[in-house]
C-alpha positions in Angstrom: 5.6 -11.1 3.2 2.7 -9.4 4.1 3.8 -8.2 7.4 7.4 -7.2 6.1 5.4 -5.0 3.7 2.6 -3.2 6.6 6.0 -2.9 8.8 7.8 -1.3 5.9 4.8 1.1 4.8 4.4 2.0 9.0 8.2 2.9 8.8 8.4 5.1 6.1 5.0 6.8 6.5 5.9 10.1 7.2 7.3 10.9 3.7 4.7 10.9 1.3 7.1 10.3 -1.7 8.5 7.6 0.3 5.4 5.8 1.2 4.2 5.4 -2.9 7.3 4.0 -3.9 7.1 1.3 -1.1 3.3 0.9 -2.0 4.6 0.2 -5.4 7.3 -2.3 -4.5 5.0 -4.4 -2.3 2.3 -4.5 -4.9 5.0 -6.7 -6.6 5.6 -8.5 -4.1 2.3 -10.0 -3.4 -0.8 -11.9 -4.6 -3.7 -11.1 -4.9 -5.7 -12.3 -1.9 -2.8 -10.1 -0.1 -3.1 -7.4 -2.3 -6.7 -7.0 -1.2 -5.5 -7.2 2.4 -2.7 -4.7 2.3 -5.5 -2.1 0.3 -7.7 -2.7 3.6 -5.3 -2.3 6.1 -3.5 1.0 4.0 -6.9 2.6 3.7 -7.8 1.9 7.7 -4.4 3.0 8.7 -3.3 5.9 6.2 -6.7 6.6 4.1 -6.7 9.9 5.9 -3.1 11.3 5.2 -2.9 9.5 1.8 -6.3 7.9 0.2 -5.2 9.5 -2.8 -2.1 7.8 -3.1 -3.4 4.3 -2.1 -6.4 4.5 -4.5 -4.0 5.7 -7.2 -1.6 2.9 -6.7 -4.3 0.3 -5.9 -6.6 1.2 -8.8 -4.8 -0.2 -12.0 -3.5 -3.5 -10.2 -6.5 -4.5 -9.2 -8.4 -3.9 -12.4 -7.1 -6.1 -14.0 
């Protein structure tokens, strides 16, 4: 599931809308120890066109 999401997120990357409301769908889709995966890889791969984004979507799931 993973994959399916980092494929997904590479495919719809140049809309920024776009990209956030995948983000949110595969943060429900996951686990946790994924969850900390897909953060890594987002930030590595798209922390320069949206960190914001990723931090915002990131930041409340995995607070708790």
């Amino acid at each position: 599931m993973l994959d399916f999401c980092k494929n997904i997120l590479t495919k719809v990357s140049f809309d920024r809308k776009l990209f956030q409301k995948e983000l949110k769908k595969s943060i429900k889709w996951l686990n946790k120890e994924d969850l900390h995966q897909l953060r890594a890889w987002c930030l590595q791969r798209f922390g320069n066109v949206y960190g914001d984004v990723i931090q915002e979507t990131f930041t409340p799931v995995l607070a708790s």
